[in-house]
KOLLUMTOR-366527 format. One record per residue (C-alpha): x, y, z; residue in one letter. Coordinates in steps of 0.5 Angstrom, whole numbers, padded with zeros to 4 digits, always signed. Example, Ala and Ser with C-alpha at 12.3 -4.5 7.8 and 13.67 -1.06 7.14 Angstrom:
2
+0025-0009+0016A +0027-0002+0014S 
This chain:
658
+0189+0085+0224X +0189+0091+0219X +0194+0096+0220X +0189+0101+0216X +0190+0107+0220X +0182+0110+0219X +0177+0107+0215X +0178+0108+0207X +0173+0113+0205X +0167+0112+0201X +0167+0111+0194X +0159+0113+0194X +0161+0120+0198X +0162+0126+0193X +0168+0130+0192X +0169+0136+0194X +0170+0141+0188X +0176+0146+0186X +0171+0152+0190X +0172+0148+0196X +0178+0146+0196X +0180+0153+0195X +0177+0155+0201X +0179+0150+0205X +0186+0153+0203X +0185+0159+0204X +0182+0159+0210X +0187+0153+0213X +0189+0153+0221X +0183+0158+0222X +0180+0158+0228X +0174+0158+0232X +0171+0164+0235X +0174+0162+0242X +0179+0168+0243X +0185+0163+0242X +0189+0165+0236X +0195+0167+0238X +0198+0169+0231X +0202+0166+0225X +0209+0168+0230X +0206+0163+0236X +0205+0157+0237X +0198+0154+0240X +0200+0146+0240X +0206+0144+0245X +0208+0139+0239X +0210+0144+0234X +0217+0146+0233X +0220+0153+0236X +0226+0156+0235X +0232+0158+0239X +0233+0165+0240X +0238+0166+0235X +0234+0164+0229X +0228+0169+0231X +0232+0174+0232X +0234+0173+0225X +0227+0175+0223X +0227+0180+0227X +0233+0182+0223X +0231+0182+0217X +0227+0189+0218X +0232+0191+0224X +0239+0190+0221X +0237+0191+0213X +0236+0199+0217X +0243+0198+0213X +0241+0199+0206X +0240+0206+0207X +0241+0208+0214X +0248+0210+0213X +0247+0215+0208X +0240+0217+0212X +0245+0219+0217X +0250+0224+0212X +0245+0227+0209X +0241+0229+0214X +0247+0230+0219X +0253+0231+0214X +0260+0231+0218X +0256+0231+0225X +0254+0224+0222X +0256+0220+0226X +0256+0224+0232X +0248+0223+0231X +0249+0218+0230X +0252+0215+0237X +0246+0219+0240X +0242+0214+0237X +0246+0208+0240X +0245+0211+0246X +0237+0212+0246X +0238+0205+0243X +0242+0202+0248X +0239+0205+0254X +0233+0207+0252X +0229+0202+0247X +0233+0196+0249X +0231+0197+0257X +0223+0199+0255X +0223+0193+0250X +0226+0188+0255X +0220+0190+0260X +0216+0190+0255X +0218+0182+0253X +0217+0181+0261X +0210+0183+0261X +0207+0181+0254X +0209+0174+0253X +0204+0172+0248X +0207+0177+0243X +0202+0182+0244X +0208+0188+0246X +0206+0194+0249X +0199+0195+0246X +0196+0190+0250X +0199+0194+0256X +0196+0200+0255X +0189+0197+0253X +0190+0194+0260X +0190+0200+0263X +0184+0204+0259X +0177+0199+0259X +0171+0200+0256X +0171+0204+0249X +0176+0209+0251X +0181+0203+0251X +0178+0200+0245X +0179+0206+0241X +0185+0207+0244X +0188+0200+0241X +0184+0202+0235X +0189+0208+0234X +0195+0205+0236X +0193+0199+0231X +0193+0205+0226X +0200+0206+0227X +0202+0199+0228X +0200+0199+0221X +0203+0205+0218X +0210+0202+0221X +0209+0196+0219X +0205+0196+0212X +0210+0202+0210X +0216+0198+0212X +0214+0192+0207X +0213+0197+0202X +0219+0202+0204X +0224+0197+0204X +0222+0193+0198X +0222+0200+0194X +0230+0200+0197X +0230+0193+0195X +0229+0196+0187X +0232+0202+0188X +0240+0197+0190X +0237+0193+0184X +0236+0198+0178X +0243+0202+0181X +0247+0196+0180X +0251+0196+0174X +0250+0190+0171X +0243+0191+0171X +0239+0191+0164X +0237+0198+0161X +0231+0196+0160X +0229+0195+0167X +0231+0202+0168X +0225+0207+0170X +0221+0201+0172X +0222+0202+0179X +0214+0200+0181X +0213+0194+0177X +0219+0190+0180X +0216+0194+0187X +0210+0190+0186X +0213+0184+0183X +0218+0183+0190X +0212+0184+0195X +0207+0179+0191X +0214+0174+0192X +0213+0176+0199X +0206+0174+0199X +0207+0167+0196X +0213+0166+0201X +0206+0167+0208X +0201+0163+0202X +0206+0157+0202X +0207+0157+0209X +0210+0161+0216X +0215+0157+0218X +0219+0157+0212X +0220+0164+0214X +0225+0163+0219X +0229+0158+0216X +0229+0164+0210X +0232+0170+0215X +0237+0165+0218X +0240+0164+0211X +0239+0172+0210X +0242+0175+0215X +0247+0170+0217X +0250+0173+0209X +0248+0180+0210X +0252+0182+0216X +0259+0177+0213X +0258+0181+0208X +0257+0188+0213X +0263+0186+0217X +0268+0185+0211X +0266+0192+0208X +0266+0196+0215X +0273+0192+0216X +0275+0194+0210X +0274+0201+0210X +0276+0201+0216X +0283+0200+0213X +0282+0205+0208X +0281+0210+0213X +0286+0208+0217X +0291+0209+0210X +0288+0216+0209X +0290+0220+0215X +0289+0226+0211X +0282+0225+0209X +0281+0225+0217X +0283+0231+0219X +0280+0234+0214X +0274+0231+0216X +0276+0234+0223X +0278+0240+0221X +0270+0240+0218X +0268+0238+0225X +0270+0243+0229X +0270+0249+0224X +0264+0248+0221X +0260+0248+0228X +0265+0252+0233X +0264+0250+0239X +0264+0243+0241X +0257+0244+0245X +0255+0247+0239X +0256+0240+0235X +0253+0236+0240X +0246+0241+0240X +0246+0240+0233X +0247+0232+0234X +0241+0233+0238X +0238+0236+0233X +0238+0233+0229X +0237+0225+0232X +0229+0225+0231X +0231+0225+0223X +0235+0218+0224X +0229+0214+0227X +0229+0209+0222X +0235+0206+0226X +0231+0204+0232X +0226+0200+0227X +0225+0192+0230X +0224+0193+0236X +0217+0192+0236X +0217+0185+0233X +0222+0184+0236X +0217+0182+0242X +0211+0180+0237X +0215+0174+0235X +0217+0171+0243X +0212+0165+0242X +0217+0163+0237X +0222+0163+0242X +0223+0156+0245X +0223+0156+0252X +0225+0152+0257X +0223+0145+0260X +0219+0148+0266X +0216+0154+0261X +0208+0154+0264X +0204+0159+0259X +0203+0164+0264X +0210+0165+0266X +0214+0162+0260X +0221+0164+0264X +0225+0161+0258X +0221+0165+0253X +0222+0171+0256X +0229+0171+0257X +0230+0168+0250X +0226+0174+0248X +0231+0179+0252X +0237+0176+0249X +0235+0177+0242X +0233+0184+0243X +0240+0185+0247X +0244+0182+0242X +0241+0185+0236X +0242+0192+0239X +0249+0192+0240X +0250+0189+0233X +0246+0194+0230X +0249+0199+0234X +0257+0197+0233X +0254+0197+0225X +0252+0205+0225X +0257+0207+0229X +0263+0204+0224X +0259+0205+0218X +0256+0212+0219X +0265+0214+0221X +0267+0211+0215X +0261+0213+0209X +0262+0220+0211X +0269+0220+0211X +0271+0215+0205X +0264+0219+0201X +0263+0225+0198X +0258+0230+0200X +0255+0230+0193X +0254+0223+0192X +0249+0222+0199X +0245+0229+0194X +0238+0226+0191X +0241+0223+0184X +0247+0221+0187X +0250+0214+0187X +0250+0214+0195X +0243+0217+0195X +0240+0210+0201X +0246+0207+0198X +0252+0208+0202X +0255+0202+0203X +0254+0199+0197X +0258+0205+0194X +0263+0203+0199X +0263+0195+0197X +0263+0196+0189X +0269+0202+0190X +0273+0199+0194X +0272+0192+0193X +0270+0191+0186X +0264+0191+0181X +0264+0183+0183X +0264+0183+0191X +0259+0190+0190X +0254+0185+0186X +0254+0181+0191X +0253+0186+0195X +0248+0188+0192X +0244+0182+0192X +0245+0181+0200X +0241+0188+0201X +0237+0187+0195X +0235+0180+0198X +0234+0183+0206X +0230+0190+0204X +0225+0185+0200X +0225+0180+0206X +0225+0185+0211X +0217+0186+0210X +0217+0179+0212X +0219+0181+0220X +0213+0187+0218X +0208+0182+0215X +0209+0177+0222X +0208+0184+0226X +0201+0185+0222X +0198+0177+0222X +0200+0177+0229X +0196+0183+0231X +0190+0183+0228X +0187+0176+0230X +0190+0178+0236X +0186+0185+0237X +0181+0186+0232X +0176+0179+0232X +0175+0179+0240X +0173+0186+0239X +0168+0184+0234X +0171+0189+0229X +0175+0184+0223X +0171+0179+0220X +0171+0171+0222X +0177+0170+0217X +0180+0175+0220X +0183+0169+0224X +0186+0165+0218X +0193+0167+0216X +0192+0166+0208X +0187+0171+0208X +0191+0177+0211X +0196+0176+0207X +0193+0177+0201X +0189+0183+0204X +0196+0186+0206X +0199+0185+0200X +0194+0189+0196X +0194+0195+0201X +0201+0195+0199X +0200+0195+0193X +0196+0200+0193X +0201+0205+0197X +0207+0202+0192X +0203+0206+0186X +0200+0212+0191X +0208+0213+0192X +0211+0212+0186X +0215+0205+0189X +0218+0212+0193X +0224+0211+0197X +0224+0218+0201X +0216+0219+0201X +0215+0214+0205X +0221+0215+0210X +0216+0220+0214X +0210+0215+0215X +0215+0210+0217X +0219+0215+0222X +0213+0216+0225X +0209+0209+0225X +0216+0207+0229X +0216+0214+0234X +0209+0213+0235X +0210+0205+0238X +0216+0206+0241X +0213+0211+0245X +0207+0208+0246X +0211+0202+0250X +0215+0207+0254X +0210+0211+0257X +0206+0203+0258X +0213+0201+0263X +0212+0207+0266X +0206+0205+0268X +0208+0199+0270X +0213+0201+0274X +0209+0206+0277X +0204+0201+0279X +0210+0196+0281X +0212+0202+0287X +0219+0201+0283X +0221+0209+0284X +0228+0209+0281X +0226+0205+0274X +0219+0209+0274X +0224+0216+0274X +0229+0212+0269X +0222+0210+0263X +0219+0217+0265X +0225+0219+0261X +0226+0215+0257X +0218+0216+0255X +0220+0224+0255X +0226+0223+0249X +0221+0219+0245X +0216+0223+0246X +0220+0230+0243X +0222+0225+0238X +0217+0224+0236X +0213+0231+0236X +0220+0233+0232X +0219+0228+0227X +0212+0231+0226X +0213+0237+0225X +0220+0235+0221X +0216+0231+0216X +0208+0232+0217X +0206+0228+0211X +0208+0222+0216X +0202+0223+0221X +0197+0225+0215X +0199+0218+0212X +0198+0214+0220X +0192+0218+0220X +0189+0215+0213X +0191+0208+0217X +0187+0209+0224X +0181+0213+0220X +0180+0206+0215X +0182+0201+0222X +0177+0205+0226X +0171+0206+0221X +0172+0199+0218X +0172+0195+0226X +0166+0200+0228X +0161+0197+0221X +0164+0190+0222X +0162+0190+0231X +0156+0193+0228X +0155+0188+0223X +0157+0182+0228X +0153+0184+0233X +0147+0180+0232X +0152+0173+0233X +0154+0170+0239X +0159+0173+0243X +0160+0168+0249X +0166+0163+0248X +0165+0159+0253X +0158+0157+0258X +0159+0155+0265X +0154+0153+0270X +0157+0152+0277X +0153+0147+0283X +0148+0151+0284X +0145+0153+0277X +0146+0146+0274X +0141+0143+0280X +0137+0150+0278X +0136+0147+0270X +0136+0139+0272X +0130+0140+0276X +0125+0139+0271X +0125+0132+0268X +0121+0133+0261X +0117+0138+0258X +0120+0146+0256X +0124+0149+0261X +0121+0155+0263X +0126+0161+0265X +0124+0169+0266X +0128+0174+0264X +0129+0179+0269X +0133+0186+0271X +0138+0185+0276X +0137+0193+0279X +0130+0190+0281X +0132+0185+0286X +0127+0187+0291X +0122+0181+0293X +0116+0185+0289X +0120+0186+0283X +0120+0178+0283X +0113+0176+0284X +0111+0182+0280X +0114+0179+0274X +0113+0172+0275X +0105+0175+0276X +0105+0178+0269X +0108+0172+0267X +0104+0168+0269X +0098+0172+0266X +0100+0174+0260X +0105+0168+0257X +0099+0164+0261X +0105+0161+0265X +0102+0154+0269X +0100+0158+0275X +0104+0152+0280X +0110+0154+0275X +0117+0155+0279X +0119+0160+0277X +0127+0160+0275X +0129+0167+0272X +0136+0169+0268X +0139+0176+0270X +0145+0179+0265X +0149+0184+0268X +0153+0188+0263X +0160+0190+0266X +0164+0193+0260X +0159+0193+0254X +0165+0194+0249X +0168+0186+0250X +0166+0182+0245X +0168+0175+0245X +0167+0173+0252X +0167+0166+0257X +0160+0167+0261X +0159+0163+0268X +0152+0162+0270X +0151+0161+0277X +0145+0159+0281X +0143+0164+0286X +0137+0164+0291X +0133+0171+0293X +0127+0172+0297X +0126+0165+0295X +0126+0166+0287X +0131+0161+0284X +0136+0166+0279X +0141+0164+0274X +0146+0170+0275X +0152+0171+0269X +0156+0177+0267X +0157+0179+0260X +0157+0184+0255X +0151+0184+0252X +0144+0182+0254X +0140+0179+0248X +0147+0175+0246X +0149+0174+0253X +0141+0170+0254X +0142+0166+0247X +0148+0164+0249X +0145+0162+0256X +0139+0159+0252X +0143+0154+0248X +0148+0152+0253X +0142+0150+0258X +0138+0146+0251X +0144+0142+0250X +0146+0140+0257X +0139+0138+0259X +0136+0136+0252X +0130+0141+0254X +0127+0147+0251X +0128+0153+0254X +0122+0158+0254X +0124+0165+0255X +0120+0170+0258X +0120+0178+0257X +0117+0183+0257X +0117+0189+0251X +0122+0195+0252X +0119+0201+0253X +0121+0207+0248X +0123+0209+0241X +0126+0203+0237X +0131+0206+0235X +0134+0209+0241X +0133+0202+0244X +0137+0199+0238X +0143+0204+0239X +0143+0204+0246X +0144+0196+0244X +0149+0197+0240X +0154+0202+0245X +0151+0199+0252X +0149+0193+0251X +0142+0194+0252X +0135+0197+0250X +0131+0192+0246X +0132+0185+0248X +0126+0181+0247X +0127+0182+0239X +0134+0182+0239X +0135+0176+0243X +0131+0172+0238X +0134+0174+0232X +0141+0172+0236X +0137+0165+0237X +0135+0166+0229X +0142+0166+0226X +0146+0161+0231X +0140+0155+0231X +0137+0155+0223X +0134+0150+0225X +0127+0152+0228X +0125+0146+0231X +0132+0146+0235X +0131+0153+0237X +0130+0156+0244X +0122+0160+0244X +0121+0167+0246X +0116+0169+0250X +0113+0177+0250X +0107+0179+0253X 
């Protein structure tokens, strides 16, 4: 008995070059054209590890709570000694706005698809398609502008720390770039690792957070004067109290960066480990999980702000929050090193340091989890679109082309960031209003109608405050558009169907003839009348010269939303007026027919002839009607279809055209 575990290889067999296996690397867990990717934050096999909650909120927070690093000093620069009156304005939409969206949001979009798979659900065929598109292109900005937002901060802490050597200073783009190709080499070697990073993180980072909060807490609470100075400023700066909370108000949309993390908040629930009685239709476990991360992850962000806005403004002075200051995005490191010492503020530093550069891993999870899981079904990306490898080194060079666009600027690309969130966000409140409309749960679709108002004057003000924001979010939809229509353009002569099912009916159909070819004519399924069929199989039989005792079986395709593209296709058998028909949907007529075709070759072992007629009309009004509705020139098209999927031409189902 051999205890070998498969057979030895065979020395004769050549070994594959450098070339493939770099490929082979490069395109490692890409999947088939079956629609099941479920991106690098999920996990398709049961037997894979996932995570408790607590673990996944950690990559959650390495984007949400590295906020942080800067958000503090955003905030008195912004608001100054309103600061954190403002403040509590954004934990209150945080507590009772995002959190309760989200968690909705986390109930009804398992998979990690968040509220665009809401939306797309509500707008079918190329308007919806489009209007994923363009959220995408918002996604994106949020997503690729947190990676290189924060690790441009992650420099800025790095070069203002004093131990650091002269000779970096200015150099601000090169180590910009330099922790973005670290972040890449963190997803080429691998996902998983990626939360056991977080965990290290953030754990490091909030210890580190909770003594500075204390300690200035303290600092404050010796320095009565320097409270009622601050009060004194309050109430005489501004006058009345409503005053002060209209300028709050005012002032809040500036704060956005506060409410980052929400999104992949629920883009990486298929980590999550669930319950044992978990189905994937209904994973209870998951969702609860997913709901505890995005709680808990609120209310500690939200004591952080709250403290660290009250102390920074009253322990800092105003001119050190100004452009050039040592507070400028940096407040809590000024704290950490005024009052606990250049030690403990170095280490500070290298916690944010290490967070704001990891924090572009929750933005790098977001993107892989969202462009396989969009744009190849819509036969808009490439085939290794659906490979992790790939994606990442895409990534990582538009990130280092908006790193040298911005100069690695810090507060340049606040606005784009502001408004790739707002845009999300907003997007997600608006999707559980809907979902609440369609629930007839009246209370709650008032309660997110509001919610969704709030962040629709957010984001509106956000645009008008700092307008370079939409014009960088526009760059992104513009580029995902033209490149996903050229790539749908490009992939439409593939096959489209991601699965073939015959039922009872249309198996007996195609097992009745024993040898031979297969005949089958193609037919319009709005002529359906009994002349419309014997005319047919006449012109057949006269022009294909069919055998004229041929039982005729013809394959009618009805297109129901022509925009889908990866699609799983059910043939059945129907009779009419005595006519054996194989009827399936889809959305393409030619590519639908060559799906049918391979599928009947490959069960049956016979070849299937396919019989049409010429299409009336110009050629080129013929092809982009195929190209928008899924019709026009059929009989070509499907043979090209056929050309590309079997090379093999004497495996290659016939075309007829008479």
């Amino acid at each position: 008995m051999t205890t070998m575990s498969r057979p030895p290889a065979d020395p004769s067999a050549a070994r594959p070059g450098a070339g493939e296996n770099f490929k082979s690397w490069l395109l490692f867990g890409l999947q088939d054209a079956k629609g099941a990717h479920q991106g690098p934050g999920a996990v398709g096999d049961s037997h894979l590890k996932k995570h408790p909650w607590w673990q996944v909120m950690c990559l959650t927070g390495v984007d949400y709570f590295s906020t942080l690093g800067y958000q503090p000093a955003i905030a008195a620069l912004a608001a100054g000694v309103i600061s954190p009156l403002a403040t509590m304005v954004l934990v209150a939409v945080t507590l009772l706005g995002a959190l309760p969206v989200y968690r909705r949001v986390a109930g009804e979009s398992h998979r990690g698809e968040g509220s665009i798979a809401m939306l797309e659900r509500l707008m079918p065929r190329w308007g919806g398609k489009l209007f994923v598109l363009v959220l995408l292109g918002f996604a994106a900005t949020d997503f690729m502008i947190t990676m290189t937002l924060s690790a441009a901060d992650a420099t800025a802490h790095a070069l203002q720390n004093p131990l650091t050597p002269g000779w970096l200073q200015g150099q601000n783009i090169p180590v910009t770039l330099f922790l973005l190709a670290m972040l890449a080499a963190v997803f080429l070697r691998g996902f998983k690792e990626a939360i056991g990073v977080a965990v290290v993180l953030v754990g490091l980072y909030l210890g580190l957070n909770v003594i500075v909060v204390v300690t200035t807490i303290l600092e404050v609470m010796g320095h009565p004067v320097a409270v009622g100075d601050w009060w004194q400023a309050l109430s005489t700066s501004h006058g009345n109290p409503l005053m002060v909370v209209g300028i709050a108000l005012l002032v809040f949309p500036k704060l956005a960066l506060g409410l980052s993390g929400f999104e992949t908040g629920v883009a990486v629930m298929p980590q999550i480990k669930g319950r044992p009685g978990d189905t994937e239709e209904r994973p209870a476990g998951r969702i609860d999980g997913a709901r505890r991360l995005l709680t808990t992850a609120a209310v500690i962000m939200s004591a952080f702000l709250i403290t660290t806005s009250f102390t920074t403004v009253i322990l800092i002075p105003e001119r050190e929050f100004q452009p050039g200051g040592q507070a400028n995005g940096r407040a809590l490191a000024f704290l950490a090193h005024e009052y606990l010492g250049t030690g403990f503020g170095t280490v500070y530093d290298i916690s944010t340091i290490a967070i704001l550069w990891f924090a572009g891993a929750s933005a790098m999870a977001g993107l892989l989890n969202l462009v396989p899981r969009y744009l190849p079904r819509y036969g808009m990306a490439p085939g290794w679109a659906r490979a992790v490898r790939p994606l990442v080194l895409v990534f990582t060079l538009i990130g280092f082309l908006i790193t040298w666009l911005f100069n690695a600027d810090v507060d340049a690309q606040g606005g784009a960031y502001a408004t790739g969130v707002l845009v999300l966000m907003t997007s997600a409140a608006v999707a559980v209003t809907f979902s609440a409309r369609r629930g007839k749960q009246h209370k709650r679709t008032i309660g997110f109608g509001v919610i969704a108002v709030v962040f629709i004057y957010t984001t509106v003000a956000n645009v008008i405050e700092r307008p370079e924001g939409i014009r960088i979010a526009a760059f992104f939809i513009v580029g995902i558009i033209v490149i996903s229509l050229l790539s749908r353009i490009r992939r439409s002569f593939e096959l489209h169907a991601t699965h073939v099912h015959l039922d009872r009916q249309a198996l007996e159909f195609v097992s009745e003839v024993l040898d031979g070819p297969l005949g089958i004519i193609s037919h319009e399924p709005l002529r359906i009348t009994a002349e419309a069929y014997r005319n047919k199989l006449d012109s057949a039989i006269e022009v294909s010269h069919l055998p004229l005792d041929q039982q005729a079986l013809f394959l009618e395709v009805i297109v129901d939303d022509s925009s889908d593209f990866e699609t799983e296709l059910e043939v059945k058998g129907v009779t009419r007026h005595g006519y054996r028909i194989l009827e399936v949907h889809g959305p393409v007529v030619p590519n639908t027919i060559a799906s049918v075709l391979l599928h009947i070759r490959d069960i049956t072992g016979l070849m299937p002839h396919i019989y049409f007629r010429w299409t009336e009309g110009n050629p080129v009004t013929n092809l982009l009607r195929f190209l928008a509705f899924g019709e026009g020139e059929i009989a070509p098209v499907t043979r090209e279809v056929l050309r590309e999927a079997e090379p093999d031409v004497t495996r290659r189902p016939w075309v007829h055209v008479g």
